[in-house]
N, C-alpha and C positions, 0 to 999 in steps of 0.2 A: 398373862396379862394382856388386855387390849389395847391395840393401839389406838386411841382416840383420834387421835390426827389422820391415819390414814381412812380409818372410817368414814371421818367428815369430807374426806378431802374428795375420795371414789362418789359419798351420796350430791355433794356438788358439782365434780362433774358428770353425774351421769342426768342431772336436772340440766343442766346449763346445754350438754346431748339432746334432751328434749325440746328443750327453747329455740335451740337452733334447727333443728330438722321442721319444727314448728313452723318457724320463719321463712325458712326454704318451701317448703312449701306453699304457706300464702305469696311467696313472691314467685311461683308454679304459676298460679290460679291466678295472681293478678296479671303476667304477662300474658297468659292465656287467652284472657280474658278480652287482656288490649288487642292482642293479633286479630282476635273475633272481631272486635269493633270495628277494626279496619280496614277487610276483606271489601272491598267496591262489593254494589251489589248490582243488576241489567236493572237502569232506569229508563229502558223501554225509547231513550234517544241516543242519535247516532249524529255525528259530525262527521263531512267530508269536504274536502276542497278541489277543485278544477280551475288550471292555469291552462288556459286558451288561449293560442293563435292562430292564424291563417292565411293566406296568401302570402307565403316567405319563400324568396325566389332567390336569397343571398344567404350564405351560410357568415359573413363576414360583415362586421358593422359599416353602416355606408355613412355619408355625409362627414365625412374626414373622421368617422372612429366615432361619430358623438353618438348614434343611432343604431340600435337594434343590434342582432349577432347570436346565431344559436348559443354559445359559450354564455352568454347572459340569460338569454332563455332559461337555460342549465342552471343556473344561479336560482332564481326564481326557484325552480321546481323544486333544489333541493331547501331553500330557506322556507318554503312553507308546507316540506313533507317532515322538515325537523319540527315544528311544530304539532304535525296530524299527517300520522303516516298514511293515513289515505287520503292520499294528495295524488291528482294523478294531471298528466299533462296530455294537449288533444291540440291535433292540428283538424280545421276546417277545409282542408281541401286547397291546392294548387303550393304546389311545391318542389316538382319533377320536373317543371317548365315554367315559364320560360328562363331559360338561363344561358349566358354565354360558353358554360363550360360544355354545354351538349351538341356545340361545333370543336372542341377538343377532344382530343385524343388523349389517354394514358394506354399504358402497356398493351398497345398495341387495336385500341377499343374506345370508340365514343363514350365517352363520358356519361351521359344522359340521366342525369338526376344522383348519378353515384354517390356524388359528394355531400349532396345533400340527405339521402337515407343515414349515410355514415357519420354526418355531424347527428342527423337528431337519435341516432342509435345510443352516441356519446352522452347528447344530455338528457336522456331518459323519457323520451316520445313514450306516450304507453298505447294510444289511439288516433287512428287517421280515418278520414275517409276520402274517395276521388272528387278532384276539382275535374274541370273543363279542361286545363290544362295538365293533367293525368296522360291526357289521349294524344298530347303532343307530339310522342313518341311510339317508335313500334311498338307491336305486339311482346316480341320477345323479349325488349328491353327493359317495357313493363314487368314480364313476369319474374325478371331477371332481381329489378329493385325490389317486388313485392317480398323476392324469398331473401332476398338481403337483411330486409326489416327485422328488426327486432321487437317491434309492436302490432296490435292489432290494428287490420283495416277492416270495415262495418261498410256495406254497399248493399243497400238495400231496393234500388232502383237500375242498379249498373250490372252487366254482365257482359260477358265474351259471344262473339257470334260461334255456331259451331252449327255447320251448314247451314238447313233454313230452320235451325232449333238458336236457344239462347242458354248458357250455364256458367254457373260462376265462376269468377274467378280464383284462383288457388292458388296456396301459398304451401310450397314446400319447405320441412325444417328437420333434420337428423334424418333423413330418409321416408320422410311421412307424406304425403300430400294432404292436404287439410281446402275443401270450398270455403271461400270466406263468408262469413257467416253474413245474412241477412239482418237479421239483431241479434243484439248478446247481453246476459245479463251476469253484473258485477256484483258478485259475493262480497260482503263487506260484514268486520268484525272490529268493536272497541273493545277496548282494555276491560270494559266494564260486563263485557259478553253482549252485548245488545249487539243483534246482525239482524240486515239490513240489505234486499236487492236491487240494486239499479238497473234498469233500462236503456241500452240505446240502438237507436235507428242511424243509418245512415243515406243521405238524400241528396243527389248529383244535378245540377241543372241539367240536362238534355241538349248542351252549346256544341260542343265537337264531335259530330259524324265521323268519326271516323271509321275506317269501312270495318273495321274488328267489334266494334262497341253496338249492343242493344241497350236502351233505354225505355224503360216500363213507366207508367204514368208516374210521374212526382205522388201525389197527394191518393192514389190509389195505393200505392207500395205504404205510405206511412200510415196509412188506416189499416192495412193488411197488418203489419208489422205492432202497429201500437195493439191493436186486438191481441193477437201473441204476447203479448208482456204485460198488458196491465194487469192482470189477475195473479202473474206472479210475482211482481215489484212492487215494490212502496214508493218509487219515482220513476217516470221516464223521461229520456232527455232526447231529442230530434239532434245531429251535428248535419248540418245543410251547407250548400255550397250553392247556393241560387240568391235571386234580388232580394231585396228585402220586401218587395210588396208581396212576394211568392213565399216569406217568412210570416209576414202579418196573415195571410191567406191561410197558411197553415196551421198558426196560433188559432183562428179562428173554427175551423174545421175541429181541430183536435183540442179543445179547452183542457183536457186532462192533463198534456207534458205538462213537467215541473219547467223547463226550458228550450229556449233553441239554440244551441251554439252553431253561428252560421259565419259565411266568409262568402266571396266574390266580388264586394263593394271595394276594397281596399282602404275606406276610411272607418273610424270607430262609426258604429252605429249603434243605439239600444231603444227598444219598447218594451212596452209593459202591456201585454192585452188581452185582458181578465186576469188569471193568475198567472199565465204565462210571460216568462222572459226570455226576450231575444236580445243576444248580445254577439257582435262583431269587433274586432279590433282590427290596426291600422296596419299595412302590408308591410310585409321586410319586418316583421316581429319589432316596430317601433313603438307598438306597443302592445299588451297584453290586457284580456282579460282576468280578473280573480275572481270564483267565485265559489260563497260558500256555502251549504247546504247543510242542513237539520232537520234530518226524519224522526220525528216524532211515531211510534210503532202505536203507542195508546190512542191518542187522539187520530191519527190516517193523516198528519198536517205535515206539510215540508216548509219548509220558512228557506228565503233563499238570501243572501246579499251581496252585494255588486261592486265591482269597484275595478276601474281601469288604472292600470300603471304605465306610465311613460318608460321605454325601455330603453335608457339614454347612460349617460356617463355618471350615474349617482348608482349604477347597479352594478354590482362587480364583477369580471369577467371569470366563472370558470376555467379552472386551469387546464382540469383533464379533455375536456371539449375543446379548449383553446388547439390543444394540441391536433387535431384532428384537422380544425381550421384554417391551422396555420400549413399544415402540411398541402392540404387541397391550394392553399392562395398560391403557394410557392408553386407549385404543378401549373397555375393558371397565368403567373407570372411570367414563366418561364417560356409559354407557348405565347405569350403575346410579345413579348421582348423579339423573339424571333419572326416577328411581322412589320416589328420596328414599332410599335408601343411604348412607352412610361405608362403602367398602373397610375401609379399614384401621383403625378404630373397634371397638375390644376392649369385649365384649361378657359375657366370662365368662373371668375372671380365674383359676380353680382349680378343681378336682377331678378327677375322676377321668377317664381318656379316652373321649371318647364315642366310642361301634363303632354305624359305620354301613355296616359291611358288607354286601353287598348277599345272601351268603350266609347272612348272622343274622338279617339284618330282614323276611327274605321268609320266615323260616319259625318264627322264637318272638320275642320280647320284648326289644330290650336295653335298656340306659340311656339311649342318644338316642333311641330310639323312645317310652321312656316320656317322656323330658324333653317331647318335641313335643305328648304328647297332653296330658301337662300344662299346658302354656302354650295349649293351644287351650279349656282346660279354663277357665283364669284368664283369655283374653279374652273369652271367652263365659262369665257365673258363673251366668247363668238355665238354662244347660242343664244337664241328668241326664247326658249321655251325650256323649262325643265320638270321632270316629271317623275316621281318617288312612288311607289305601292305603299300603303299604309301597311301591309303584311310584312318589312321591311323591319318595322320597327315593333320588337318582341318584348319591352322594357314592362310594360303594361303597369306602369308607377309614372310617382312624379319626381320630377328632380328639383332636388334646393343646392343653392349654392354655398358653397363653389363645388362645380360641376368636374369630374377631373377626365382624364382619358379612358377609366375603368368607366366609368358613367357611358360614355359614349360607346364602348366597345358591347357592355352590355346594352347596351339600346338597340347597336342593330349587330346583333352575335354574326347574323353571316355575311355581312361585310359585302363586297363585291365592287369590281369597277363603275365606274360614270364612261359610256358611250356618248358620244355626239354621231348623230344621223342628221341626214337632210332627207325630208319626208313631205308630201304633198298635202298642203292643207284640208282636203278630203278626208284623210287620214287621221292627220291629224284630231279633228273635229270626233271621228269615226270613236277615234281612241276614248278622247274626254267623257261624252257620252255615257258609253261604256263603265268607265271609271264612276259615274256618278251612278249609273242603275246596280253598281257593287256595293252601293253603300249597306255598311253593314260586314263589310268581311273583309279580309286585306288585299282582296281585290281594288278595292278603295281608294283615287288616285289623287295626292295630293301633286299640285303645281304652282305656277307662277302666276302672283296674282296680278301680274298685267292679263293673264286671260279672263275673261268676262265673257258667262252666258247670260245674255238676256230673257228674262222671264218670262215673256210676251211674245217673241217672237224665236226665242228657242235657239238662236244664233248666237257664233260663238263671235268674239272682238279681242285684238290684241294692241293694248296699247291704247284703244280707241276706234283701231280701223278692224272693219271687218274680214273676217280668214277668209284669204280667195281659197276656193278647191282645187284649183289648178298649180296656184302658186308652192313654190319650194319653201319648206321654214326648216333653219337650224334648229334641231333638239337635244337635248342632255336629259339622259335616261340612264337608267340603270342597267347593267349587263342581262340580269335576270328578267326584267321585261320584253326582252328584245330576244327571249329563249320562246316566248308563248307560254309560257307558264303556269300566267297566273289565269286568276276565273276571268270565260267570256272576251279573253285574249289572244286564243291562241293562234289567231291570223299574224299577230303584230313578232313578226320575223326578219332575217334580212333578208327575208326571199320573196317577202311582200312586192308588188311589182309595183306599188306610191310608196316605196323608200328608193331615194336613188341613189344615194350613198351611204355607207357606211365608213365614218373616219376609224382610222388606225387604233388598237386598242391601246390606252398609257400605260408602260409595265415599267416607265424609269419611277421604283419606293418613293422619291421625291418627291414626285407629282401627284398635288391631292386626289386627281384623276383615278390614280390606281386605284383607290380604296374610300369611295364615300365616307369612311367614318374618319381617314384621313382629311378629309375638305372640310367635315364639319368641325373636326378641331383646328384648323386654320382658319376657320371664318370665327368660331369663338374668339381664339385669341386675341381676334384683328378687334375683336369687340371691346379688347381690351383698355385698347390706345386710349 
């Protein structure tokens, strides 16, 4: 006999078997279907972003912590490479120099930009190219930072002397030596496959002779250079380290760059001339430029937009770079402490900002230049006449208050005694002169503005009365003048035969005498009262 029930029961489920493998399968084909949907497809654009600075000569925030500080830098690059991982970070040049630390010593060795390769190695530098102040330093010490770097440098105008030939400079890394490339172009890829190559030049003002460095035409190299890229790029970018009228000049020349990121100005700057953008931000990484970029591959169009960030105490400080920073200040600490220093001991609580840019002080008169020759004035009060090199002071910024001892120490890093001499107004006059046909270089001699040349008759006056040639005047000068050292001085010796004396050198620490930048923070203070 059949069983009925189990008949029924096997032809149920072997349907209810079909309904389900059924099912299974359109839910096969529908997720399939959706993965398909979703797969990005190259829409032919590409986003990237460039956080720009330039002229940063302090690895540590200045103006009591409010302002700037690679560890913040480092912040920036990583909060807008979390966003678009082609995010890349570019200094404009001067960076190596000037700084205080490159009259210190570590392990046995000048210092000379060390500190600072190593902070921007920390917050992810990816491109530099030479400032003016590159050249500040030897040759070797140069080559020394260059193979330190952990980024690329682009010098497309700059080379090494090598006899009476020119060739570049080079950057060794795992045992390889590599010339640094004249331009280089950045391979870029989105998530969506769109790729995309960038261009860039790198362009050096022509300012530091120094006897290693060859320098090729500005605007001939970036015409030579831009012809090399544009047929393989979808943008190029110029990073310049020259004036900004020599930026508009070359916007103009070359209408094709997407940009110019330039520096030397140390204030923000920006134009816009034709399609071309030029953008500079403010020294000491106080602030930054942003900027972001849209290659359109279909269209040939790049769309760019701009935006300057204030680099101040609203930006958080990176930890890992912090670390680097902090290590370098303590090393820097340490060696001022032993000269009889406080770092961080405010010194000048108010007024007005002192400009010690290296462009005003090399060729007239500002407020930190007179402040210094006053305080060399008030440590020496037997002398008539005091008289500072503008070469002296390497700060090439401005300072805002409160000013502390680190401020002053970096302003004139090598320091040295105040001499009093008694010297023949012939001489005297001899010197002034001198000092003024330097203008322009830190030959440049700032003094006491009881002296007056008159325009007319080209004589000098002190006080009111004119400088006898015969007569004897007290002077306060710097140790280092009184070596010949500097340009078009090197008569002014103690063996000059119109110096008739030479007072005793001050070596009692006490004595603001010992150390100019001891007097000018005693005459600060007194500014206090």
């Amino acid at each position: 006999m059949i069983n009925i029930f189990s008949f029924y029961h096997k032809k149920i489920t072997h349907q209810i078997s079909i309904l389900l493998m059924g099912c299974i399968g359109l839910f096969l084909v529908s997720c399939t279907a959706t993965k398909t949907s979703t797969i990005t497809k190259d829409d032919g654009v590409l986003d990237f972003t460039i956080v720009q600075v330039n002229d940063v000569y302090e690895i540590a925030p200045l103006d009591d912590g409010k302002w700037g500080g690679m560890a913040r830098v480092a912040t920036l690059k990583k909060e807008y490479k979390a966003q678009n991982p082609n995010t890349f970070l570019i200094i404009a040049g001067d960076f190596l120099s000037p700084s205080v630390y490159n009259s210190l010593k570590y392990e046995g060795q000048r210092i000379r930009g060390k500190q600072m390769v190593e902070s921007m190695n920390a917050a992810g530098m990816d491109f530099a190219i030479f400032g003016n102040h590159e050249f500040d330093i030897k040759q070797y010490e140069l080559e020394s930072r260059i193979n330190e770097s952990n980024f690329t440098w682009i010098s497309s105008n700059t080379f090494q002397r090598d006899g009476d030939h020119y060739v570049p400079f080079t950057q060794t890394k795992d045992g390889q030596t590599e010339p640094l490339p004249e331009n280089y172009i950045l391979h870029l890829k989105d998530k969506d496959g769109t790729e995309v190559n960038v261009g860039f030049i790198g362009i050096t003002i022509p300012f530091n002779k120094a006897p290693y460095v060859v320098y090729t035409d500005v605007f001939k190299a970036a015409e030579k250079n831009y012809a090399a890229l544009k047929d393989k790029c979808d943008a190029v970018i110029a990073i310049t380290h020259q004036a900004m009228e020599d930026d508009i000049k070359l916007a103009k020349l070359i209408p094709g760059l997407t940009c110019i990121i330039g520096g030397h100005e140390h204030e923000r700057h920006f134009a816009k001339i034709g399609n071309v953008y030029i953008t500079k931000a403010d020294a000491n990484a106080k602030s930054a430029y942003i900027l972001h970029f849209e290659i359109n591959k279909k269209t040939k169009q790049v769309k760019v937009k701009d935006k300057i960030i204030d680099v101040n105490e609203t930006v958080p400080i990176d930890s890992a770079t912090k670390v680097v920073v902090q290590k370098w200040t303590d090393i820097g600490n340490k060696n001022y402490a032993s000269l009889g220093f406080d770092a961080a001991k405010i010194c000048l609580t108010k007024g007005e900002p002192l400009d010690g840019r290296e462009a005003y002080i090399r060729s007239t008169q500002t407020n930190f230049t007179k402040l210094i020759v006053k305080a060399i004035e008030k440590a020496s009060p037997e002398a008539e006449v005091a008289i500072v090199n503008s070469g002296s002071i390497r700060v090439d910024d401005i300072l805002h208050m409160p000013v502390t001892e680190y401020d002053v120490i970096r302003s004139l890093p090598f320091g040295g005694s105040i001499l009093e001499v008694e010297m023949k107004g012939k001489l005297l006059t001899k010197v002034l002169d001198i000092g003024i046909t330097n203008r322009g270089s830190g030959g440049f001699l700032q003094y006491s503005e009881a002296m007056v040349k008159d325009s007319t008759s080209h004589t000098w006056s002190l006080d009111g009365e004119a400088i006898d040639p015969e007569r004897v005047y007290r002077v306060a000068i710097t140790d280092f003048l009184l070596t010949g050292g500097e340009s078009n001085l090197g008569f002014l010796t103690k063996d000059n035969p119109d110096i008739v004396k030479v007072f005793p050198e001050y070596t009692d620490k006490d004595d603001p005498r010992s150390d100019i930048r001891k007097a000018i923070i005693h005459y600060m203070e007194s500014l206090n009262k």
